[in-house]
Structures are given as C-alpha cells and as structure tokens.
N, C-alpha and C positions, 0 to 999 in steps of 0.2 A: 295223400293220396291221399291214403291214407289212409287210404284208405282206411276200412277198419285197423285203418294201417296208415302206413308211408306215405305222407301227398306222393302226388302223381307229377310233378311239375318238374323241370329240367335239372339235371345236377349241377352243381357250382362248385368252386374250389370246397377241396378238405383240409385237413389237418395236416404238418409233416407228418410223414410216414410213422416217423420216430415219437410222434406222439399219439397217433391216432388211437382208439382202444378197442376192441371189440364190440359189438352190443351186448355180447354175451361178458364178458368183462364189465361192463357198465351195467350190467344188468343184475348180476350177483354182488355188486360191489352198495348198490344202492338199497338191494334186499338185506345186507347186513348191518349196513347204517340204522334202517326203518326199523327190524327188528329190536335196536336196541332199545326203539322211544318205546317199545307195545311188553306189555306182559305178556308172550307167547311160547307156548314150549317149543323149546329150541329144534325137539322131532319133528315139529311142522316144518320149521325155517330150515332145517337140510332135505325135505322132503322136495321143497319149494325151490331150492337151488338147481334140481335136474328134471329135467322133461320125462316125461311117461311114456314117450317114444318117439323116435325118426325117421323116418320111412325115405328111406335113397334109391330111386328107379333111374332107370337107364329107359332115354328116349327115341328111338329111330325115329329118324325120319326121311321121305325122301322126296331130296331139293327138284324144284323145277326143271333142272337139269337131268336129272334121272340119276345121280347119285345118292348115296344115304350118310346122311351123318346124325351119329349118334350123342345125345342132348345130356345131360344129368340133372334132373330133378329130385325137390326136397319135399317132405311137409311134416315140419316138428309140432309134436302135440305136448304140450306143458303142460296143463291143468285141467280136469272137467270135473271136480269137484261139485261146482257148484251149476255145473247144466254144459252140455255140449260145446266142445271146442271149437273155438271163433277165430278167425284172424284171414289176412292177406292173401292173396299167390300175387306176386313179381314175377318179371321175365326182365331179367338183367345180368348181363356177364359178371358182377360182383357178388351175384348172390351163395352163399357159402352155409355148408351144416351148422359154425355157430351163430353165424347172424340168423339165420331164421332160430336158430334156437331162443337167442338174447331178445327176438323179436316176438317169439309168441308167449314169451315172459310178460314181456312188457303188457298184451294182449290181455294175460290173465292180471295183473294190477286194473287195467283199464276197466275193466267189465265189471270188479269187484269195485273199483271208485264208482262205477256210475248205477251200483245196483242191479246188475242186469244177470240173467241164468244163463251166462257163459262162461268156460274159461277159456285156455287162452290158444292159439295154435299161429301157424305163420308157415309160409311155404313158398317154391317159384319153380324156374327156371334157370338156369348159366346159360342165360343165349341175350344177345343182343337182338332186341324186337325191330330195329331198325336196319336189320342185315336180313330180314325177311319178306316175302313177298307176304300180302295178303293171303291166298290159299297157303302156304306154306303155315304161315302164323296157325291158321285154322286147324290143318292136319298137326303140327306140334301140338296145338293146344286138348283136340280130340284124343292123339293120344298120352297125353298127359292122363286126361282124365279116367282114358280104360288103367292106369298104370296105378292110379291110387283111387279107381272104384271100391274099392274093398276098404278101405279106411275114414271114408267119409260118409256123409248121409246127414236126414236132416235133422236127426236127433243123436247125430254123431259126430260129425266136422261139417263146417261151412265154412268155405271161403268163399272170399267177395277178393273187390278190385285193388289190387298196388302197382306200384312201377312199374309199369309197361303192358300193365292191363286193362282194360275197361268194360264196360258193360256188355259189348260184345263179345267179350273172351268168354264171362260168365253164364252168356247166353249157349258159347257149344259146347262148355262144360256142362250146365245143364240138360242139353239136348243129350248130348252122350251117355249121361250116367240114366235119361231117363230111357234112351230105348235098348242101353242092357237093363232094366226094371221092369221093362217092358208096362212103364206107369208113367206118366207126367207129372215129374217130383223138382215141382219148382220150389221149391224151399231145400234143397241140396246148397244150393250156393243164392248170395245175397248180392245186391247192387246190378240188376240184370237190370235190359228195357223192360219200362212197366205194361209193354204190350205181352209178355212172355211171366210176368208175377213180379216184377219189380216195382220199386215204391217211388214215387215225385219225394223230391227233395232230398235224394239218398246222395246223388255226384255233390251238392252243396255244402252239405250237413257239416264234413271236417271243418272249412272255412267261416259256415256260419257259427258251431261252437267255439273256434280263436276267436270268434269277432263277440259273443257273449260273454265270454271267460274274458277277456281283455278289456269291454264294458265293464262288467263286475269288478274285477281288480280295481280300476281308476275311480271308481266308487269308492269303495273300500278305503283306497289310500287319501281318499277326498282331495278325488281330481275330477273335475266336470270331461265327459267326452269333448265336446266343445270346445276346440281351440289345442285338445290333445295332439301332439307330432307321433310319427307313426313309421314308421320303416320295416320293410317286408321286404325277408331274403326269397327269392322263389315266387314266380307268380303261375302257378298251373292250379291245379282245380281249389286249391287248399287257400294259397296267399292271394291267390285275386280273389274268390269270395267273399274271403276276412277282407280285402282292398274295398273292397264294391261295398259293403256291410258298413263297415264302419265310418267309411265315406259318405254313405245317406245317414246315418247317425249323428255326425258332427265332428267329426275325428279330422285332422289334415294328415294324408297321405300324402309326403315328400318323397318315400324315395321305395322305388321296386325293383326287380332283378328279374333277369333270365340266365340263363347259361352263358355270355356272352360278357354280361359284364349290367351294372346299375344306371339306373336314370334319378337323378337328385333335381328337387325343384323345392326351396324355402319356403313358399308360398304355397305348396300344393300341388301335386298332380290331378288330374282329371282321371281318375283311374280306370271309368266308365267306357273311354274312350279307346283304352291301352286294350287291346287283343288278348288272351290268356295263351297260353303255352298250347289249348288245347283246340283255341279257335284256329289259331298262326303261331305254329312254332318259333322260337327266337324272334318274335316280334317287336321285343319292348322294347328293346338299343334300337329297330330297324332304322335308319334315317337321322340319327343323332347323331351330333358330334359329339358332343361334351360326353363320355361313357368313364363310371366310374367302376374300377376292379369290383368285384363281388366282396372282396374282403375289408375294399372302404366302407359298404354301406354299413357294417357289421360294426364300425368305429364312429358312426354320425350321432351329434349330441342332437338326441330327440329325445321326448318323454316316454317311449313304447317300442321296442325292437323287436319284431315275430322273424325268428329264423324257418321258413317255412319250405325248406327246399330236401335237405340230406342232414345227414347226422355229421356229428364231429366237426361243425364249423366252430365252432365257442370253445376255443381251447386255451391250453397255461398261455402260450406264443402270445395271445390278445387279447385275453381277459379284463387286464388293467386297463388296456385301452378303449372298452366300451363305458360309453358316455352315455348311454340309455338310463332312464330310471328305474324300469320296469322291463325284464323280459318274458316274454308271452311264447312258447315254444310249439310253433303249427305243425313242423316237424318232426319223426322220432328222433329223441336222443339227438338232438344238435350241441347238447355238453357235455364237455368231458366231465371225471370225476373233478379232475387237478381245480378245471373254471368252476364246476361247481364251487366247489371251495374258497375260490378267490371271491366270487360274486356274493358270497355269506358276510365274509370278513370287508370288504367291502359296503354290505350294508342293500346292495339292490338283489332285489326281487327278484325270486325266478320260478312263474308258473308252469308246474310241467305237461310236458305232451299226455301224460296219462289222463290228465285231467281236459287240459286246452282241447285237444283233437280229438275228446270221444265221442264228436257227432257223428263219426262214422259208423261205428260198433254201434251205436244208440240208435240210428234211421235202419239198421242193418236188420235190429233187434223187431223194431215197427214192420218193416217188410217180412221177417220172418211169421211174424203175427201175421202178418195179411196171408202167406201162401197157406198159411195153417189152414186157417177162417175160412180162405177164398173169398175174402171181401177187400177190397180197395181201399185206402183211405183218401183223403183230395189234399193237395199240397198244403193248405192253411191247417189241416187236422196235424198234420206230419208236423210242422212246423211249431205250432201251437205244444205239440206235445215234446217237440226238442226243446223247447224253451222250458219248459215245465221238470225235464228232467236236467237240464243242464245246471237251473237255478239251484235243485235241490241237491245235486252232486256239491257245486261252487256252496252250499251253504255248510254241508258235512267237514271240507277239507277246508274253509274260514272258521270254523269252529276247534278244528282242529290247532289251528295255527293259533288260536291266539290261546286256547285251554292251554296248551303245552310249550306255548313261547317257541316252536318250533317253523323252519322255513315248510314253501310250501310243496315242494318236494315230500320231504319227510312228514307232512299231513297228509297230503294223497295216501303216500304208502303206509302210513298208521290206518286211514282207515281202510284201506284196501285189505290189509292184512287183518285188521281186527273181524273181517268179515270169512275171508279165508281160512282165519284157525277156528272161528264158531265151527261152519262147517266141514271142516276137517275132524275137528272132534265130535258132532256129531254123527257124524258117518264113519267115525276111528279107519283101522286098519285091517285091510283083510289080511289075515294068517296066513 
C-alpha cells in the first residue's frame, strides 16, 4: 500500500506455514540485531521492543440482510516519542493483535529513517472487504471509527490507507470522527480525496519512493538504470507505480504479478499498458497463456527484484535460489530473518521496506501539513519535495552502510534508532 504502510495490491503465495514468522517476530528480531551496530542504552531498546498500547474493539454491524455480525478491530500504538503515532488501518481477515503490532514497529523505524515527527501505529479490521457490500463497507467503517474516536486525532493517531482500504475509507472515517468534534478535522487521518484535505501524489508516493530508492542503489552499485532488468512481485498501487517510474527512467521491466500468477517477457513489458490491481483487478495474467507461478518470478535472473505484494515471500525454502543482484523491498517485510541471512552471506543486497516504501508516511507527512495550514500543495510541489526527502533519507542510510561496513537493513535501523534514543533521552522517563 502501503500504504503509510502495506501496498494495497493483491496477495500472492506465502511462505510454509512452518516457516512463516510474525511481523512481530521479525520485528523484534531485527531491533535486536540494529541495536547491536549503535551505542544505545539497552533501557531504550527493551522500551522499544513493546507498544505503548492496543486498543481491541468489538464491531457490530448489520448486514444488508438485517442481521448483525460482530467485526474485531485493532489499532496498536508503538512509539510517539518523537510526534504523533502514524501508520495504516487494513480490513483483511488476516489481520491479528501481533501483526499490527510488528507493523506499527516497523512504522515507528520508518518515520525515524525518513526524519519525520512521527511514531509509529498500525491498525485494521478481521473482515474480508470483498465479502462486503458498499454500504455495508461504509457502516463497518463508520463504526470503526465511533469505536477508537477516543484514541486517535490529529495530534494523536492518524491513520491513512492499507489493504483493503483507500481514500474512501479515510474519507468516513474522517467524516465520523469530525461530526462527533462537531469540527471539520481533516487532518485525523491522511491519504483522503484531495477534495475533503487530501494531498495529489499521496496513492503514488509508496511506488514512486521503490522506484528512487531502486535508482539510487543502481547508482551506488555503478549500475546505469538503462538497460537495468527488473521484476516486480505485486502490481496494485506500490509495484505498478515503481513499474510505470522506472519504465520511463530506462529500467526494462520483464516480469510482474498479480494474485493469479506472473507475466515474463526478456525484452520488456510494456507496463504502461498492463491495468493495476486497482484499475482491473487480476488483470495482468487476463488473456495470457504463458502464466508464471508467483514463486517463479521471485527466482528470475534479473539485476533488481521488488517483492512488492505481502510479507514472507523471501524465505530460508528459496533464498539460494534468487538470481537477482539487488533486492528492493516495496513490501512490508517480504524477509524472513532466516533469508535475510542467507542474502548477507551470499553477498546481494537487500534495501529494506523502511527505507524503499516510505513515500507513504512522507506524502502523509506533506498532506498532514496541508490540513494543518489549510493550504494545498500542486502535484510537482509534492513530488519535488518527495524526491528531496527521499534523496536525503537514501543518503543518511548509504552513509551508514559504508561508515560501518554494515548491510542496509542494519543502516536504516542504526540510523533510525540513533534518532529514537537522542529523543528518548531527552524526554527520559516519566516516574
């Protein structure tokens, strides 16, 4: 999505069961890795290991039918250390107390890589948005929002758009929370229509920072875009953007996905042409013979692999067998610990999502300015100013990497956390 979170784009195979890990497992696992590169008192880093709280509501609702069924909803808040908790709401039957936990972990790294006065939060639904009608969607969603008014606000929690949400959701959550306020408080939540306080270039923003973080890297490694191979798991608002991006840059996009299974072409796709997830669902196979499992594309010898669909695809099972030179991850946590470690030892590259996908939280950040202000930005300012932050995030966590000889995983989270425990310490501990 990504949103400030999770792209939005369809799921694809996971991991066996038997290997899959939590987010919240991968989440803590990778915070005690990072800790070891940074000088940090270790009080911060168990402080940082648990959320600051969980808020579990119970959702009535009732179906077109005239029955009620009741929903479970989450929204874990991690960190606001450093300025108001940021992160996602999903509506997906997988959505669980640790994954939004592991998730708005992740949220508060991200905001701290990219500089920004957030920390971190994540939140949803357990319902399948595709077993719902329209109205039904709307009444869930409204009363979601009476059920954690109390927790959020715009200098308290914002959520924006994740799986199975989009600008619409955000618009009756904000509608909601503003007529109990009895105030027009468009700055509660981010990624709305920019006719209601939302920002141009907010749906774009995750796909366009993989598609800069994935320029910069080929840089870096002194590799021309031009002529670069490309392969993109997931094409919904995340992996088509970076598709479309990197395609008018010079990059050859050979192979993309939907839920369905992969399209491979040696010479290039035309990706311009291909439908997103979000124009035409299951589009991209539509009409092809030739369909490659989702777990081939994941194994194609290209120079740049963006897993940009769900987490847990990149595991111990197939690690050895990606051929990529560089991975670019558009997705949250599409590695496990195990592959992380294999793709070290190994020798290829692996940019992570904190870093890749924080166009989201970043245009989130821009729009949150604008409802503040009440002034608008125009798409090229938005734009202009993602590039501006994204360069200087990519230049922090390449400084990193090479001061400390460290991957770049473990540079995100250096300087993610080198920022965390300044302000940790200076705001200490209340008594």
């Amino acid at each position: 999505m990504s949103s400030d979170s999770q792209p939005t784009g369809p799921s694809t195979e996971t991991a066996d069961a038997a290997e899959t890990e939590s987010a919240l497992d991968t989440a803590r696992r990778q915070l005690t890795r990072a800790a070891e590169h940074v000088e940090i008192d270790p009080n911060v880093v168990e402080r940082l290991a648990h959320p600051n709280a969980v808020h579990e509501v119970s959702i009535p609702l009732e179906r077109d039918d005239g029955t009620v069924e009741v929903f479970t909803g989450y929204r874990a808040q991690h960190d606001s250390v450093r300025g108001p908790y940021k992160g996602g709401l999903r509506f997906h039957p997988g959505v669980t107390h640790d994954e939004c936990v592991g998730l708005s972990m992740w949220m508060t790294w991200k905001s701290a890589v990219l500089d920004l006065p957030f920390g971190g939060a994540k939140g949803g639904i357990v319902v399948d948005p595709k077993n719902l009608s329209a109205d039904e969607n709307e009444r869930l969603t409204r009363r979601f929002a009476q059920e954690i008014r109390d927790v959020i606000g715009p200098t308290r929690d914002i959520p924006a758009p994740d799986m199975g949400t989009d600008a619409q959701t955000m618009a009756w959550i904000m509608d909601a929370y503003s007529m109990q306020q009895s105030e027009t408080t468009p700055g509660v939540v981010t990624g709305k229509p920019p006719v209601v306080g939302g920002s141009y270039g907010r749906e774009e923003a995750p796909g366009r920072s993989v598609a800069i973080v994935t320029r910069e890297v080929c840089t870096h490694y002194d590799r021309s875009l031009s002529g670069t191979t490309v392969a993109i798991q997931g094409f919904g608002s995340v992996g088509a953007n970076a598709a479309r991006l990197l395609d008018d840059w010079g990059a050859t996009v050979v192979a993309v996905s939907d839920v369905n299974g992969a399209i491979h072409d040696p010479t290039g796709l035309d990706v311009h042409a291909i439908p997103t997830h979000e124009e035409e669902p299951e589009a991209v196979t539509a009409g092809v013979d030739d369909v490659l499992p989702n777990a081939d594309l994941l194994e194609l010898d290209v120079d740049v692999l963006i897993p940009a669909a769900v987490g847990n695809v990149l595991t111990e099972a197939n690690a050895d067998n990606v051929r990529a030179d560089i991975v670019v991850e558009g997705a949250n946590g599409p590695t496990t610990t195990a592959a992380d470690e294999i793709f070290e030892k190994r020798g290829i590259p692996v940019v992570p999502d904190i870093l890749a996908n924080a166009g989201g939280v970043t245009v989130s950040y821009f729009e949150w300015l604008q409802d503040i202000n009440r002034r608008a930005w125009s798409l090229e300012k938005v734009n202009e100013e993602l590039e501006a932050e994204m360069l200087a995030a990519f230049e922090d966590v390449r400084t990193a990497v090479d001061e400390r000889d460290a991957t770049w995983r473990d540079a995100a989270y250096i300087v993610a956390l080198r920022r965390l425990a300044e302000a940790q310490e200076a705001r200490g501990l209340w008594p």
